[in-house]
N, C-alpha and C positions, 0 to 999 in steps of 0.2 A: 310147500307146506311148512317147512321148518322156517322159511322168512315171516310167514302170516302170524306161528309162534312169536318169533322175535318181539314183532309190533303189538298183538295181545300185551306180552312183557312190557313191552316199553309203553303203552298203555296207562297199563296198572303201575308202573311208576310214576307216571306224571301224575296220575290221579292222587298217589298218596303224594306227592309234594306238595300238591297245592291244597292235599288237609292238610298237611304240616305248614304250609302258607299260613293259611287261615289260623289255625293257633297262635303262631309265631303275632301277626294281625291283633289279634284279642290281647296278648300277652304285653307286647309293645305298644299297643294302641295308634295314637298319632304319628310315634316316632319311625313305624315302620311305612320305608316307603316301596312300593311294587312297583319297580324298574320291571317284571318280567325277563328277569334276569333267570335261569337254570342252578346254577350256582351263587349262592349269594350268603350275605351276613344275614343275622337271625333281627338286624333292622331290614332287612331286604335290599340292603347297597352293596355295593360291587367287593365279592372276594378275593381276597389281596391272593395274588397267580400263587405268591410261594406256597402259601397254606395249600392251596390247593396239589399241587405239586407233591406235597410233604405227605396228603392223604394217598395219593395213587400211588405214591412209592412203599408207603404202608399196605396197600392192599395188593400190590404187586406182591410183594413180599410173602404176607400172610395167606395167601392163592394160591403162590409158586408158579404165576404165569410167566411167559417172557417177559423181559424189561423194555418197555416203550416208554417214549415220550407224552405225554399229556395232548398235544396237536396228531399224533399218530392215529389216535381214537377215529378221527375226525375222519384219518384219509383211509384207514379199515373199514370206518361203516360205507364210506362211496366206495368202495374196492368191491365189499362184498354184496351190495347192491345191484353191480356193476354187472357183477360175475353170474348174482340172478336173474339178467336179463330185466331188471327193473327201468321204467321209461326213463331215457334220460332228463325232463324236464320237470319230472317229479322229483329226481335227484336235485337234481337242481336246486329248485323249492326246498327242499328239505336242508341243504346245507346252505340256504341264506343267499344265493348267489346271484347279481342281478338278474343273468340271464343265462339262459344252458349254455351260451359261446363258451362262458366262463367255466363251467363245469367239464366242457369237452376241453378243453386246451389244458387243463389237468390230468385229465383222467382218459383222454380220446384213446393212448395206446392200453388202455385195459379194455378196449368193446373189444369184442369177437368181430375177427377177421371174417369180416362181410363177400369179400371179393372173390373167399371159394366157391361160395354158396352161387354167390351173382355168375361164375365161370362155370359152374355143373348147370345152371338153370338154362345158359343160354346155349352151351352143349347141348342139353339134352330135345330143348325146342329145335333146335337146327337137324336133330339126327331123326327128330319123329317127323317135320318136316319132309325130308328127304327119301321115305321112306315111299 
């Protein structure tokens, strides 16, 4: 339930971006150009990493969150995705990545330890079996 939150959230953020796209758009006119970029210049081209950088350590600060890296973001949102049993091919998708190989060979030691479940199952079919 609280993941289904999350994405609502993140939702209604992408939504107001891309009002504030579309102004940005009017504002600039020709000169802006939509890369479909997340982060970008108020022409819609590529924001220079420092600046960026320079806002999250501002809003780290002003939060009083832990201090992370800016690529951190990236491996918390697959971590806790992870952890909610979210498909991995959707993860996948989600973080851009050709194909899930690439998203397990990251992230493969965060899935839940399959092999207990797989060792009680086939226990327990052998003991009703036998029975």
């Amino acid at each position: 339930m609280a993941l289904l939150k999350v994405w609502e959230e993140e939702l209604k953020i992408k939504n107001e971006n891309n009002k504030h796209k579309i102004k940005l758009k009017e504002i600039v006119g020709q000169l802006y150009e939509d890369n479909d970029l997340v982060i970008c210049t108020n022409t819609g081209t590529l924001q220079d990493p420092r600046n960026v950088v320079r806002v999250l350590k501002r809003l780290i600060t002003s939060t009083k969150v832990p201090n992370i890296r800016f690529h951190d973001i990236r491996h918390t949102n697959a971590s806790i995705l992870i952890s909610e049993g979210v498909d991995i091919v959707k993860i996948s998708k989600r973080l851009g990545h050709a194909n899930p190989k690439i998203t397990l060979e990251f992230y493969a030691h965060l899935l839940p330890n399959a092999d207990n479940d797989i060792a009680d199952i086939f226990h327990n079919a052998i003991q009703s079996n036998t029975k």
